[in-house]
C-alpha positions in Angstrom: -14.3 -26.3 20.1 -15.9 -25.4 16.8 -17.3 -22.7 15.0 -19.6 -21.9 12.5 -16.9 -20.9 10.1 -15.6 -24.9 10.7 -19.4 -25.9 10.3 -20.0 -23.7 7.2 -17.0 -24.2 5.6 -17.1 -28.2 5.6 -21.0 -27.6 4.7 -19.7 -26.1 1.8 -16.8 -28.5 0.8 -19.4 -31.0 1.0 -21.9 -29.2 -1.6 -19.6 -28.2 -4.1 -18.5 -31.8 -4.2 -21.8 -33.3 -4.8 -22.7 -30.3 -7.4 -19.4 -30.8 -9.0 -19.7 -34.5 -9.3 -23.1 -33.7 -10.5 -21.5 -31.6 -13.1 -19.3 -34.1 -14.4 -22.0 -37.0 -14.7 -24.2 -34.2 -16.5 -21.3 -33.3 -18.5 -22.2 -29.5 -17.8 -18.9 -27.6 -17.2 -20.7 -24.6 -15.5 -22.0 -26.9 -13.0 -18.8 -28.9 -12.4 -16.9 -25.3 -11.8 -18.8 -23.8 -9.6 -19.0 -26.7 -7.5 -15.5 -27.2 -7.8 -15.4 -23.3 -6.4 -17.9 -23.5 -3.8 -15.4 -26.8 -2.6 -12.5 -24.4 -2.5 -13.9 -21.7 -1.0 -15.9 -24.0 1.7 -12.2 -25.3 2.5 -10.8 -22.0 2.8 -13.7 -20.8 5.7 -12.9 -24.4 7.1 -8.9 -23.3 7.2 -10.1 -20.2 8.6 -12.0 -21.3 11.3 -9.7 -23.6 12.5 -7.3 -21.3 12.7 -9.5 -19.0 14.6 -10.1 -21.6 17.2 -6.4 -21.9 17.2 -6.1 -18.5 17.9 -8.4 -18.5 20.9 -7.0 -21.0 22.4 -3.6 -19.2 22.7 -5.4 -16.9 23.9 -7.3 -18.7 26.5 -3.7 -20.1 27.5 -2.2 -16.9 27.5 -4.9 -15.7 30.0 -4.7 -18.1 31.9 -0.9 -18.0 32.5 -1.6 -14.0 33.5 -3.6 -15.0 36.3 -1.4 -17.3 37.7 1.6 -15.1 37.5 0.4 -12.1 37.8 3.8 -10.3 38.6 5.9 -12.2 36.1 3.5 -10.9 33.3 3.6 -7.6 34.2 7.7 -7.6 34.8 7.5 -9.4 30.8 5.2 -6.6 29.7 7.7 -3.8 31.2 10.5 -5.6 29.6 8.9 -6.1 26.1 7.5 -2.8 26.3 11.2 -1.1 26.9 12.8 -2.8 24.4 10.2 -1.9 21.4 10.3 1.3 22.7 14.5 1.5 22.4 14.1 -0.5 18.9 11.6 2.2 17.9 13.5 5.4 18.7 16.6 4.6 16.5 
């Protein structure tokens, strides 16, 4: 599954790479370090999306497991539920 943080992010890795490449052929410096930025940051939204999908997909799984076992989850919620509370109150 992707998202457009995956999309936009390797969009941008692929941008700054060219502009920065550019940059250096040119020999302009402001052009090689803002490409060199924009690659950063586009791998930094690409990080973050994949984590994200990451994310939903434990959560999908997680779902999923509470509707088969409905009763378990609920006992696991009580019992998680009490002791937080007990670690809380000290």
């Amino acid at each position: 599954m992707s998202n457009d943080n995956v999309v936009i992010g390797t969009t941008k890795k692929i941008e700054g790479s060219a502009e920065s490449a550019f940059g250096t052929i040119t020999g302009n410096k402001a052009t090689e370090f803002k490409g060199d930025a924009k690659r950063v940051l586009g791998s930094a939204q690409n990080a973050f999306g994949k984590a994200e999908n990451c994310v939903r997909d434990s959560i999908d799984t997680a779902t999923t497991e509470i509707h088969k076992k409905p009763v378990q989850s609920a006992l696991i919620a009580l019992g998680v539920g009490f002791l937080l509370g007990k670690l809380f109150s000290l």
